[in-house]
N, C-alpha and C positions, 0 to 999 in steps of 0.2 A: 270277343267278350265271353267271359267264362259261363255258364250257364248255373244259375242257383240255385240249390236243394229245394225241392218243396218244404218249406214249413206247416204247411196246414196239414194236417194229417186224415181230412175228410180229404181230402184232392189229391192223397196219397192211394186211400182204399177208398177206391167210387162203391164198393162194392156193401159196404157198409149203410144200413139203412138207421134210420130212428122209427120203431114205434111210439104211437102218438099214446098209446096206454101208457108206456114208458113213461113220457114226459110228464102226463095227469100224475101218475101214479107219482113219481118226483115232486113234481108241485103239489101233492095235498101235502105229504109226508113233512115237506120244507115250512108248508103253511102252519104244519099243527105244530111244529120243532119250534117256529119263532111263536107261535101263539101260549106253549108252555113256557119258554123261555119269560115270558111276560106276566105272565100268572105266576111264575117262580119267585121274581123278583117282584113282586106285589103282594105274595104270600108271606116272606120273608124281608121286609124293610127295615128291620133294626142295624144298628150301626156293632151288635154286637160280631163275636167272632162266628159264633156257632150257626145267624142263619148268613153270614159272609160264605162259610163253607160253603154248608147247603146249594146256595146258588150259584157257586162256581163251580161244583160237582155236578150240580143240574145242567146247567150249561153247556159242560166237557160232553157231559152224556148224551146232551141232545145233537151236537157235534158230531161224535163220534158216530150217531147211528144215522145221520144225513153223510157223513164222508163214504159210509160201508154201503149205505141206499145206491147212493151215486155209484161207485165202483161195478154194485153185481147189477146195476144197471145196464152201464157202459159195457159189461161184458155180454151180459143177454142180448145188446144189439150191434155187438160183434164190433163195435166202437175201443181204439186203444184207452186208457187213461192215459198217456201221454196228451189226449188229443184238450182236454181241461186242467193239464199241468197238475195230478191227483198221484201220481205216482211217489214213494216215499223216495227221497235221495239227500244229497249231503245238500243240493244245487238248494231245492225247494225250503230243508231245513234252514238253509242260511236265509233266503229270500223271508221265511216266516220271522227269524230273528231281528232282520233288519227293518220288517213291516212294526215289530211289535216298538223297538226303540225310536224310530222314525216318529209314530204313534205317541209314545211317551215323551219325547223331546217335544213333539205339536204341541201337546197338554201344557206343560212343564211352562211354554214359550206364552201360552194365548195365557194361563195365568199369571203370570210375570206380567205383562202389558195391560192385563184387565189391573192389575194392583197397582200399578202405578197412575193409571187413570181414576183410582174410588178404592183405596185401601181399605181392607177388607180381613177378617180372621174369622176362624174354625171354632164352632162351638162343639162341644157335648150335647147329644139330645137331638128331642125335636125342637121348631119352630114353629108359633101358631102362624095362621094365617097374618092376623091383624100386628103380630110385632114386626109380621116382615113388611108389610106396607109401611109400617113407621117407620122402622129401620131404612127404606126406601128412600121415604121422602126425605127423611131428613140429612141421607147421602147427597141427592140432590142438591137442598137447598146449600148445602155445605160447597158443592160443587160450582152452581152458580154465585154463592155470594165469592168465591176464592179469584170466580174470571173477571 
């Protein structure tokens, strides 16, 4: 029987440690990236284009400086980026593409079956509270008087 590559690349290089500042220092970083990421999109809720930008520039950004955290992390504890699949390749690029459609085809699929169960359409605008409790109920009642 042939014998199998290691895969794991801690069990590759024992030699390799994690400082545990590291890992803090990672988790506040990642905490504060999602806690702006949420203030962003709270800052900006209009359905216009301009805070749409906004928050997906916010986003990218906060991204990008958790992807670069992560990296001179893994390098300060002598850790490869192979070892959290972080390294840029064509392999990763495609795995991101097919996450992102996979993603959008889920979306595309749970709406399609939510609409066939309680059709439904796309306004302009807000919504208050109180229209959407009507709006509710009276899907509902539409729903039960139909079974």
């Amino acid at each position: 029987m042939p014998k199998l590559p290691l895969t794991n690349y801690f069990l590759k290089q024992p030699h390799s440690t994690l400082n545990v500042a590291s890992l803090g220092i990672f988790l506040l970083v990642a905490s504060a990236a999602w806690g702006l990421n949420v203030v962003g999109q709270m800052a900006f809720p209009s359905l216009n284009w301009v805070p749409f930008l906004v928050r997906s520039a916010l986003t990218v950004i906060l991204d990008v400086l958790v992807l670069v955290l992560s990296v001179f992390l893994l390098k300060q504890n002598r850790i490869p980026t192979e070892a959290l699949g972080l390294p840029l390749s064509k392999t990763n690029l495609l795995n991101l593409l097919s996450g992102i459609l996979i993603a959008t085809a889920s979306l595309a699929m749970i709406q399609a079956l939510l609409y066939t169960r309680a059709p439904f359409h796309f306004d302009r605008g807000t919504l208050h509270v109180t229209d959407l409790l009507k709006e509710a109920a009276l899907t509902s009642l539409e729903i039960r008087w139909k079974s």
